[in-house]
C-alpha positions in Angstrom: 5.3 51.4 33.8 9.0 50.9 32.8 9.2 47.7 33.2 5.5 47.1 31.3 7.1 48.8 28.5 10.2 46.8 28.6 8.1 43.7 28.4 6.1 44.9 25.5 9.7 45.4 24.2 10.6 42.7 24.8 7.6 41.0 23.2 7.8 43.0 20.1 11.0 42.2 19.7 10.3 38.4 19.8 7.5 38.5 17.9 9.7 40.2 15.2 12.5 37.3 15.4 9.4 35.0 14.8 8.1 36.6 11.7 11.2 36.8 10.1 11.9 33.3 11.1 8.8 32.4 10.1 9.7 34.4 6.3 12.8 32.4 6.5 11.3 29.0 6.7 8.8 30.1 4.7 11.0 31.3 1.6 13.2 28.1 2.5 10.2 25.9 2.0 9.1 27.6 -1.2 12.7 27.5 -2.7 12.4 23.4 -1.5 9.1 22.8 -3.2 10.2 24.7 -6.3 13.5 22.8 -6.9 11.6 18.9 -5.7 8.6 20.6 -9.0 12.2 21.0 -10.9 13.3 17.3 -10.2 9.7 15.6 -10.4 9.9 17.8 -14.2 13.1 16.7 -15.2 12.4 12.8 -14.2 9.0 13.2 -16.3 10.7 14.8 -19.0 13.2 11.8 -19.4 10.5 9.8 -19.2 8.8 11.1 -22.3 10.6 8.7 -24.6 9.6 5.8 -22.6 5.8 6.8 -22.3 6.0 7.4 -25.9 7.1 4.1 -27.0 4.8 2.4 -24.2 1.9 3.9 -26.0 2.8 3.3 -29.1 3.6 -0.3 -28.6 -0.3 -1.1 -27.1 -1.6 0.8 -29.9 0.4 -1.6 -32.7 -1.1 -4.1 -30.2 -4.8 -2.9 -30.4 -3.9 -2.4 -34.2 -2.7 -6.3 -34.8 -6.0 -7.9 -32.4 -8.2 -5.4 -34.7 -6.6 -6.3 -38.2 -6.7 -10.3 -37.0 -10.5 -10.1 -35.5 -11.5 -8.3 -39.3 -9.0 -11.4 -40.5 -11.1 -14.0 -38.7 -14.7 -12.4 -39.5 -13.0 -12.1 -43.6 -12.1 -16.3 -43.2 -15.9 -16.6 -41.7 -17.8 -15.5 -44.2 -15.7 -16.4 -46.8 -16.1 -20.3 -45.8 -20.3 -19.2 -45.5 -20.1 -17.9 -49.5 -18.5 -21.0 -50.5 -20.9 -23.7 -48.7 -23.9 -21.4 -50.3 -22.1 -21.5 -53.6 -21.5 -24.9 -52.8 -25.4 -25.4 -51.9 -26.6 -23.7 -55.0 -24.2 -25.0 -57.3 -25.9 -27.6 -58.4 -29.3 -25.4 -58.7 -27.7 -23.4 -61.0 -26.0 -26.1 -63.1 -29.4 -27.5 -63.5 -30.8 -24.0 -64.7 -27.9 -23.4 -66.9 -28.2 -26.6 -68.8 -32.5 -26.2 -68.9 -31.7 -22.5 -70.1 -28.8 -24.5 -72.8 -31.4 -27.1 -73.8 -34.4 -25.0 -74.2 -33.4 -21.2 -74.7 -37.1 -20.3 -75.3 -38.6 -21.5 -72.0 -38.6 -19.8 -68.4 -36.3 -20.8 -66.4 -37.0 -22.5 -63.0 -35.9 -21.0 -59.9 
């Protein structure tokens, strides 16, 4: 029975050296993953400038394709009001001189 107890002792007492190694490692791994959350902060932090200007940059670049495609679609149908002005001008030179010549009458369309 002694030596039983002994053992369980024994045991105990080595179960008790691996819990608070266990604590150890434990509190040792927290205080690891705390500082690497520190360091993975700080790097993000100084990279704040950096992301900033990155975004800004694509949006000037979204902004210049936008402001140029409203540009191009402008110069398009700008060029189709002249050629119907163009097409019509000389309809409506026609019914300018007929309503000059003869104020009275309808004018043709």
């Amino acid at each position: 029975m002694d030596d039983a107890l002994r053992r369980l002792l024994a045991a105990e007492d080595a179960a008790s050296d691996l819990v608070d190694k266990a604590q150890t490692d434990s509190e040792r791994l927290i205080q690891s993953a705390l500082q690497e959350a520190s360091q993975q902060e700080e790097r993000f932090q100084s990279r704040v400038p950096e992301l900033h200007a990155s975004f800004l940059e694509k949006s000037d670049q979204r902004a210049n394709q936008t402001v140029a495609e409203m540009e191009r679609r402008f110069d398009e149908r700008l060029v189709q009001l002249r050629e119907a002005a163009e097409q019509h001008e000389d309809a409506a030179l026609e019914a300018a001189f007929e309503a000059m010549i003869r104020p009275g009458e309808a004018v043709r369309t």
